[in-house]
Backbone as CSV, one residue per row, in Angstrom:
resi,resn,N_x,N_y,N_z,CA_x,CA_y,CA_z,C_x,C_y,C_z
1,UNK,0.836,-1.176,0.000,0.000,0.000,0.000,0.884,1.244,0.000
2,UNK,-0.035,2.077,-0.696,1.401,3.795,-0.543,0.320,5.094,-0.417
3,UNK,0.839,5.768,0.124,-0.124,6.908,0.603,1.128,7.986,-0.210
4,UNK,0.124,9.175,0.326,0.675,10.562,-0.040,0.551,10.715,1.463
5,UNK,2.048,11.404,1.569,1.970,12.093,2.741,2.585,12.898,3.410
6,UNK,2.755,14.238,4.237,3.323,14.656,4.384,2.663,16.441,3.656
7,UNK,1.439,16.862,2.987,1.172,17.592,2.372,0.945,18.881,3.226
8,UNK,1.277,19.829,2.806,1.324,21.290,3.740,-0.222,21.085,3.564
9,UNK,-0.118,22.459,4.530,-1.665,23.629,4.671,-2.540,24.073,3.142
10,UNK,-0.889,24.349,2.971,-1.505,25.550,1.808,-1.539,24.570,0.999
11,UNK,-0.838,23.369,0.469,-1.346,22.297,-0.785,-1.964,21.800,-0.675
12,UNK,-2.759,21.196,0.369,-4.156,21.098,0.349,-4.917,21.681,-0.399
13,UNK,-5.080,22.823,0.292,-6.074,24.122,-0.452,-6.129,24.195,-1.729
14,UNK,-4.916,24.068,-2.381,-3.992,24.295,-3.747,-4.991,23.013,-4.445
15,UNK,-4.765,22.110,-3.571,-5.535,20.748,-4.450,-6.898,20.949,-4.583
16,UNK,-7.546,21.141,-3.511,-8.957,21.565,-3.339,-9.833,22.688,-4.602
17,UNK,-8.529,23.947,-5.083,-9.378,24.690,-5.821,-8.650,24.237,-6.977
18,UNK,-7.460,23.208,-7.316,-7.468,22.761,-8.658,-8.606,21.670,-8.915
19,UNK,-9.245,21.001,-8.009,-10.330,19.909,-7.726,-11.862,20.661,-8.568
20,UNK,-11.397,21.999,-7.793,-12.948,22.728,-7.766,-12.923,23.221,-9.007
21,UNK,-12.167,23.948,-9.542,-11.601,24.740,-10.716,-10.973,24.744,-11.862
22,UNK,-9.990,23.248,-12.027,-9.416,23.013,-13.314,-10.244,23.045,-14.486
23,UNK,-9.626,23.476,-15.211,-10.728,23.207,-16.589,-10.600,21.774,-17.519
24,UNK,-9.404,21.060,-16.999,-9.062,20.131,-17.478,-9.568,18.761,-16.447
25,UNK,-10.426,17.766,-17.134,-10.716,16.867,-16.303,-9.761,15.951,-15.731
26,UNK,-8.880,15.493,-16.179,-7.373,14.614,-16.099,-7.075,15.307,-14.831
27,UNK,-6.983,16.610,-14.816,-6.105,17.384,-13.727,-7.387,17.195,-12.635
28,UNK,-8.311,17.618,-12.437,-9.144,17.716,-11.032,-8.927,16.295,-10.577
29,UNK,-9.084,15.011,-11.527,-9.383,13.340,-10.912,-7.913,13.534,-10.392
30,UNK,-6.658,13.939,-10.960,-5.656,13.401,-10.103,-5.549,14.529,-8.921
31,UNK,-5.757,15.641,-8.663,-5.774,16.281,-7.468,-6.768,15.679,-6.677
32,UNK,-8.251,14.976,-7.134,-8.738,14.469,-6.194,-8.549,13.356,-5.695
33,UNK,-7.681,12.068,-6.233,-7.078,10.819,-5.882,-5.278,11.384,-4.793
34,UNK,-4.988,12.705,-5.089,-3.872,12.568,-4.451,-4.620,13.239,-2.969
35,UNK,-5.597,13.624,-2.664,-6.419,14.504,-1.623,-6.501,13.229,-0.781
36,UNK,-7.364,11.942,-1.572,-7.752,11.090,-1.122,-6.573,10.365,-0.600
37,UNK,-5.618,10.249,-1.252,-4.463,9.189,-0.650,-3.851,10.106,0.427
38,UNK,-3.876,10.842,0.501,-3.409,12.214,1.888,-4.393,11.581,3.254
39,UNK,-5.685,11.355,2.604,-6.654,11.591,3.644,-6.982,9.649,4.384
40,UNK,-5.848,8.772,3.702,-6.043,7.987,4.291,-6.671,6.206,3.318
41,UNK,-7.285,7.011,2.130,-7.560,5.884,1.258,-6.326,5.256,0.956
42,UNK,-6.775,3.803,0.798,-6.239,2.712,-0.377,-6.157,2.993,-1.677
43,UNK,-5.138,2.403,-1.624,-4.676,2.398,-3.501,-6.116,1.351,-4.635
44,UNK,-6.231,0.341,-3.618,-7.663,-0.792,-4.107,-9.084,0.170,-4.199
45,UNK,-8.942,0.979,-2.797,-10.300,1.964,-3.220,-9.966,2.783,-3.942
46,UNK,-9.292,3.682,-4.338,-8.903,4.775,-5.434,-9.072,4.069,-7.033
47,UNK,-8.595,2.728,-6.805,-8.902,2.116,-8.347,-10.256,1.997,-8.882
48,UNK,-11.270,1.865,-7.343,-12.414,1.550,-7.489,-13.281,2.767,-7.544
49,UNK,-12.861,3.290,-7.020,-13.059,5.284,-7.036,-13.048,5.915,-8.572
50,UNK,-12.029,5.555,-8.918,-11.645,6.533,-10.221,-11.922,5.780,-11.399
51,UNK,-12.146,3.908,-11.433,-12.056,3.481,-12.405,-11.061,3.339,-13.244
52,UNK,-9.706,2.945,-12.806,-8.328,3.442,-13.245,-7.535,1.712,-12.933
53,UNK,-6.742,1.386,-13.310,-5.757,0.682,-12.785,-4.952,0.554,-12.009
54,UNK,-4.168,-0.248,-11.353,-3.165,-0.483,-10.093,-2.148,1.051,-10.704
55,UNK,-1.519,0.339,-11.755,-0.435,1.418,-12.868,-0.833,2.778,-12.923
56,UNK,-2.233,2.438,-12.671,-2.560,4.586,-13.069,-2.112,5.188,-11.808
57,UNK,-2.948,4.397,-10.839,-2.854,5.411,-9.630,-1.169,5.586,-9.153
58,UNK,-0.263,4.662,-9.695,1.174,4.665,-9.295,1.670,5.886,-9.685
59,UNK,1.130,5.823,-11.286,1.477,6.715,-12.264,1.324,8.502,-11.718
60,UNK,0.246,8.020,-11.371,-0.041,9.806,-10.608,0.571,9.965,-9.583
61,UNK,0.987,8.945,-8.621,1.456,8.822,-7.144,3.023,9.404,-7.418
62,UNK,3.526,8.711,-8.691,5.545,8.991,-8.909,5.122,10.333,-9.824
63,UNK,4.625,11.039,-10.446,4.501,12.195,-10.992,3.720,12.986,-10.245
64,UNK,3.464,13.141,-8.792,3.331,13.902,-7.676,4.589,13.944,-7.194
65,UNK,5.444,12.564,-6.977,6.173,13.112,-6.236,7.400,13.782,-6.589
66,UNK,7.382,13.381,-8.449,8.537,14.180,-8.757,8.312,15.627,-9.419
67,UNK,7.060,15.657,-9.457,6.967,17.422,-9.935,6.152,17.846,-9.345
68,UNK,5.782,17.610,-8.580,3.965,18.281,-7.335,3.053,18.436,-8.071
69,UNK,2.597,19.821,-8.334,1.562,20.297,-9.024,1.612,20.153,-10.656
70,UNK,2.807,20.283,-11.189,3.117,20.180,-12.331,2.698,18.860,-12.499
71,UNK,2.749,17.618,-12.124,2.985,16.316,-12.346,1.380,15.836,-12.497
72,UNK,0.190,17.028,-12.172,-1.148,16.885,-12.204,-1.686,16.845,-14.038
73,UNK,-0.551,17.291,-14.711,-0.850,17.531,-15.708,-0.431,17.216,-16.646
74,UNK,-0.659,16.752,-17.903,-0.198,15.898,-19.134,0.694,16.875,-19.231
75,UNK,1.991,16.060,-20.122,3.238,16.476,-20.486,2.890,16.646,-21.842
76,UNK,3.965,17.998,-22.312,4.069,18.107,-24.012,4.393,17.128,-24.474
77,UNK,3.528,16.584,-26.206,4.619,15.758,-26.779,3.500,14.566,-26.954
78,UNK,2.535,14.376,-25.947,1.361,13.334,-26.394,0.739,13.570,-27.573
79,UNK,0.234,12.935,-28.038,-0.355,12.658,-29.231,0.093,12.358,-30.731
80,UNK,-0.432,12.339,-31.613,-0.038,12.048,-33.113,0.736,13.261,-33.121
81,UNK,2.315,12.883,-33.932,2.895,14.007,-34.594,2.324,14.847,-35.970
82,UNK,2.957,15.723,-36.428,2.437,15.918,-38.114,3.169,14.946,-38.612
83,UNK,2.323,14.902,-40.219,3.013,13.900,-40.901,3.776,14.953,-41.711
84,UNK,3.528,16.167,-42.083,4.346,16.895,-43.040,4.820,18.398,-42.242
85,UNK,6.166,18.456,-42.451,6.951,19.488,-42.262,6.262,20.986,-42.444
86,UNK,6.712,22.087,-42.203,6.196,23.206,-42.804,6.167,23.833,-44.078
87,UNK,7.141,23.140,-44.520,7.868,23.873,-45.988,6.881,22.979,-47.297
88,UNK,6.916,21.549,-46.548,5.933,21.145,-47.644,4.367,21.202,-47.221
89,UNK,3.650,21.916,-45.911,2.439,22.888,-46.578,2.914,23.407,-47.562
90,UNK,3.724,24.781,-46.979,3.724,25.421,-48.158,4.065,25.319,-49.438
91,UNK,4.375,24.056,-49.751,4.387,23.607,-51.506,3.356,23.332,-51.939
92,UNK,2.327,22.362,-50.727,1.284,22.245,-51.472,0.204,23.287,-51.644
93,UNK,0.378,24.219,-50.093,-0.484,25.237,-51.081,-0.363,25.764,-52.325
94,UNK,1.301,26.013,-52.428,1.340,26.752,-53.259,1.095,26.076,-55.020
95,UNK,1.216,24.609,-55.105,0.908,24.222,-56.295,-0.602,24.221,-56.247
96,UNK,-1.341,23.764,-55.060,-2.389,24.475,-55.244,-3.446,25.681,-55.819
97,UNK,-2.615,26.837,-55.722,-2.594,27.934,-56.125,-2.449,27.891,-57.672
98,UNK,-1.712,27.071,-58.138,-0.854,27.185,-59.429,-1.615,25.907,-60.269
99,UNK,-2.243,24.943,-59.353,-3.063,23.905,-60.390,-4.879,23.604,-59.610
100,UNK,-5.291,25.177,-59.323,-6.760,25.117,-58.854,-7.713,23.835,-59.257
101,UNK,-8.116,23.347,-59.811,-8.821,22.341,-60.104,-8.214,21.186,-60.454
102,UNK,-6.655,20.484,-60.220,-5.873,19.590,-60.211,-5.625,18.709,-59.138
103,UNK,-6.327,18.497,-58.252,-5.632,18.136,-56.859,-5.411,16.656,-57.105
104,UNK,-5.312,15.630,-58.361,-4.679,14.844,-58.220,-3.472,15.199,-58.921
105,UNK,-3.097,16.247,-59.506,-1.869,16.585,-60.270,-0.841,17.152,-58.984
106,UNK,-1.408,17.916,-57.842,-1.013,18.326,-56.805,-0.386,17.358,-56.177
107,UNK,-1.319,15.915,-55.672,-0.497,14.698,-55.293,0.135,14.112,-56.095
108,UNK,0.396,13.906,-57.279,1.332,13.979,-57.854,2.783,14.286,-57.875
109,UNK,2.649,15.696,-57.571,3.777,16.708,-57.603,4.375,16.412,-56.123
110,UNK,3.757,16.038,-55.492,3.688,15.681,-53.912,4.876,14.527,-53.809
111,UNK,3.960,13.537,-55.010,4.852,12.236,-54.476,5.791,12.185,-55.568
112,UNK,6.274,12.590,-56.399,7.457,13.354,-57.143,8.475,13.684,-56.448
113,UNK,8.431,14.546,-55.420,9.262,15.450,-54.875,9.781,15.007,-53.474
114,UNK,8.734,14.591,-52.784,8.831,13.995,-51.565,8.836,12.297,-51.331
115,UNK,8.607,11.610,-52.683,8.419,9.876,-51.914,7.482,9.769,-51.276
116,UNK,6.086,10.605,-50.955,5.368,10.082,-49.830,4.214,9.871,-50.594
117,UNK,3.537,8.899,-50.161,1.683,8.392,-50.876,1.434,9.971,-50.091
118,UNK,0.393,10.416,-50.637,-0.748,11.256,-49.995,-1.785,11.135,-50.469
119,UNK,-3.151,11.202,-49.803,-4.518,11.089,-50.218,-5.199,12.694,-50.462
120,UNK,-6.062,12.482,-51.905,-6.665,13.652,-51.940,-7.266,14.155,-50.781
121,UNK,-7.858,13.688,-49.900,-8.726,14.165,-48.728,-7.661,14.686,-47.545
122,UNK,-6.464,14.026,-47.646,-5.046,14.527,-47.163,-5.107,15.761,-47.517
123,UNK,-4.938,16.039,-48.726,-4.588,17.384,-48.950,-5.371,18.171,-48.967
124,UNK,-6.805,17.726,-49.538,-7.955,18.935,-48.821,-7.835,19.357,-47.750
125,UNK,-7.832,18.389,-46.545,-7.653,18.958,-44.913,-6.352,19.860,-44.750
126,UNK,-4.880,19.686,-45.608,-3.846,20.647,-45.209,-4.469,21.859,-46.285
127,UNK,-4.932,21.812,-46.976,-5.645,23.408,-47.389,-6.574,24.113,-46.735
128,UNK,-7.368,23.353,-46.413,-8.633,23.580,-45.060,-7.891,24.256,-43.871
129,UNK,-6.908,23.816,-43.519,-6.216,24.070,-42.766,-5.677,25.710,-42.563
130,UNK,-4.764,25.460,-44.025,-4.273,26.633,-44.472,-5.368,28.048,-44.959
131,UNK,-6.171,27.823,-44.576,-7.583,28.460,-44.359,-7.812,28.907,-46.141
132,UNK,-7.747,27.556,-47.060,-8.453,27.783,-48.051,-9.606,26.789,-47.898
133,UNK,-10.660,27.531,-49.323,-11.267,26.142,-49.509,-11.571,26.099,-50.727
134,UNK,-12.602,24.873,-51.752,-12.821,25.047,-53.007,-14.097,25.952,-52.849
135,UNK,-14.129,26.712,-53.899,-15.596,26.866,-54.402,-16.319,25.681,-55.221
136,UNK,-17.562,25.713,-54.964,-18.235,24.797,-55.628,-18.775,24.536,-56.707
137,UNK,-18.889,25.940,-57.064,-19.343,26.150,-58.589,-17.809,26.177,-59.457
138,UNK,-16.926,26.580,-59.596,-15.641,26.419,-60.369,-14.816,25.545,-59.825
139,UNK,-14.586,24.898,-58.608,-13.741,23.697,-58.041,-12.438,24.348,-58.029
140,UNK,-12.537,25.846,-57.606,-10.814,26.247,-57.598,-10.395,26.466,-56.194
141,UNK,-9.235,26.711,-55.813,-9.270,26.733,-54.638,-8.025,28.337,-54.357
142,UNK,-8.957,29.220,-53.317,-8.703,30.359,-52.951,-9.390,30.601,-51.440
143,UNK,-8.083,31.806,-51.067,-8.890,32.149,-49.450,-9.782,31.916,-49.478
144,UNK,-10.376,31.867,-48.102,-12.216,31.846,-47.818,-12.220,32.981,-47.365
145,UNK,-13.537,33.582,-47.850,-13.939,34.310,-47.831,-14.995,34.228,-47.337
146,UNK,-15.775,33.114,-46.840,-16.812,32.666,-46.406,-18.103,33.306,-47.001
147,UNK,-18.086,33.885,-48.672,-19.213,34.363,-48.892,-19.156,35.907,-48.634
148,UNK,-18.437,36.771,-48.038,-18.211,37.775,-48.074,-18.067,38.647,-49.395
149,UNK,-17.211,38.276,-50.569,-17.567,38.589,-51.591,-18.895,38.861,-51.927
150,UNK,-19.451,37.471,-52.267,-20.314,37.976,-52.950,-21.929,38.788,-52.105
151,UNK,-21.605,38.633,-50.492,-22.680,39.546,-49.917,-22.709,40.722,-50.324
152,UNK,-21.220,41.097,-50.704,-20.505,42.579,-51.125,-21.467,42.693,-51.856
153,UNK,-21.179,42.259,-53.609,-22.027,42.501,-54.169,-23.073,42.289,-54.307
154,UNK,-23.850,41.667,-53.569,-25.374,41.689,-53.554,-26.133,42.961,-52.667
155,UNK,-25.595,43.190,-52.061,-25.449,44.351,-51.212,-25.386,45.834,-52.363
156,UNK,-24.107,45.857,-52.976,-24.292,47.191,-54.057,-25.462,47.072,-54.507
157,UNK,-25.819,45.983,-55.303,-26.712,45.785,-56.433,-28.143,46.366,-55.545
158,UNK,-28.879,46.004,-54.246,-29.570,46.408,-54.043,-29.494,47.749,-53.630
159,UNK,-28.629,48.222,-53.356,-28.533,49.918,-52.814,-28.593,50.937,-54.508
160,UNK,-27.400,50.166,-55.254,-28.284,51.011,-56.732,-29.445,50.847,-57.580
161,UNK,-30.352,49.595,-56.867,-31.499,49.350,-56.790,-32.574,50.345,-56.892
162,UNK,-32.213,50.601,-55.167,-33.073,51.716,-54.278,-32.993,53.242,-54.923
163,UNK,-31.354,53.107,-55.395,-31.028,54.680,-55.792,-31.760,54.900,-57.046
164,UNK,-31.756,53.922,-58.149,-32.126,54.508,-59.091,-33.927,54.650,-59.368
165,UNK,-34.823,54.083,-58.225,-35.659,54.265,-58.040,-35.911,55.565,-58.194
């Protein structure tokens, strides 16, 4: 069995309004499992508490004790990396730009240059990204504008509407 122990005044408290207050759920369950192991629980009830494994609650128990408060909270570096660098966005936008209605000529040029498979829907999402999108009526692809254009002009058209009334 292993407890937490030994916790000041003030980290208590500290735990209590990261408990009450985190915006991150990960962070309140482990301030409230390290409250609990302070206050006397089992490692068997905390598993049964939190729904967690023998390994989790360890896990939070050795990353309390080697970073305190810090150790409440996921480390940089989790998750999926990118698959593509910065430089090749910017190629594909930019052949983008240069072959608007091509986007299998785009992957193409892609796997030409780089060796890598890419999927059209791949490269829609890194343009999406790059805050373009297609239009639907010509299939080209330019900033979004979200329709702003053409409110523009629908907008003149009715004001010299009114005027030439």
């Amino acid at each position: 069995m292993r407890f937490i122990k030994g916790l000041s005044y003030e980290t208590i408290n500290l735990l209590k309004r990261i408990y009450a207050q985190s915006k991150y759920h990960q962070v309140r369950r482990r301030a409230h499992c390290i409250m609990l192991s302070h206050s006397g629980y089992k490692t068997t009830e905390l598993m049964k508490i939190f729904k967690v494994t023998l390994v989790t609650i360890y896990n939070w128990f050795d990353a309390w004790e080697e970073f305190q408060l810090v150790g409440l909270y996921d480390r940089k570096g989790r998750g999926r990396k990118p698959k593509f660098n910065s430089e090749q966005i910017e190629q594909i936008v930019v052949w983008a730009k240069e072959f608007p209605k091509e986007i299998k000529l785009v992957k193409e040029k892609f796997k030409q240059e780089w060796d890598v498979e890419v999927s059209k829907e791949t490269i829609k999402r890194i343009l999406k990204n790059a805050n373009m999108s297609a239009d639907r009526k010509t299939s080209s692809w330019g900033a979004r504008t979200h329709g702003i254009s053409r409110k523009k002009g629908r907008i003149k058209k009715i004001k010299t509407a009114r005027i030439s009334r």
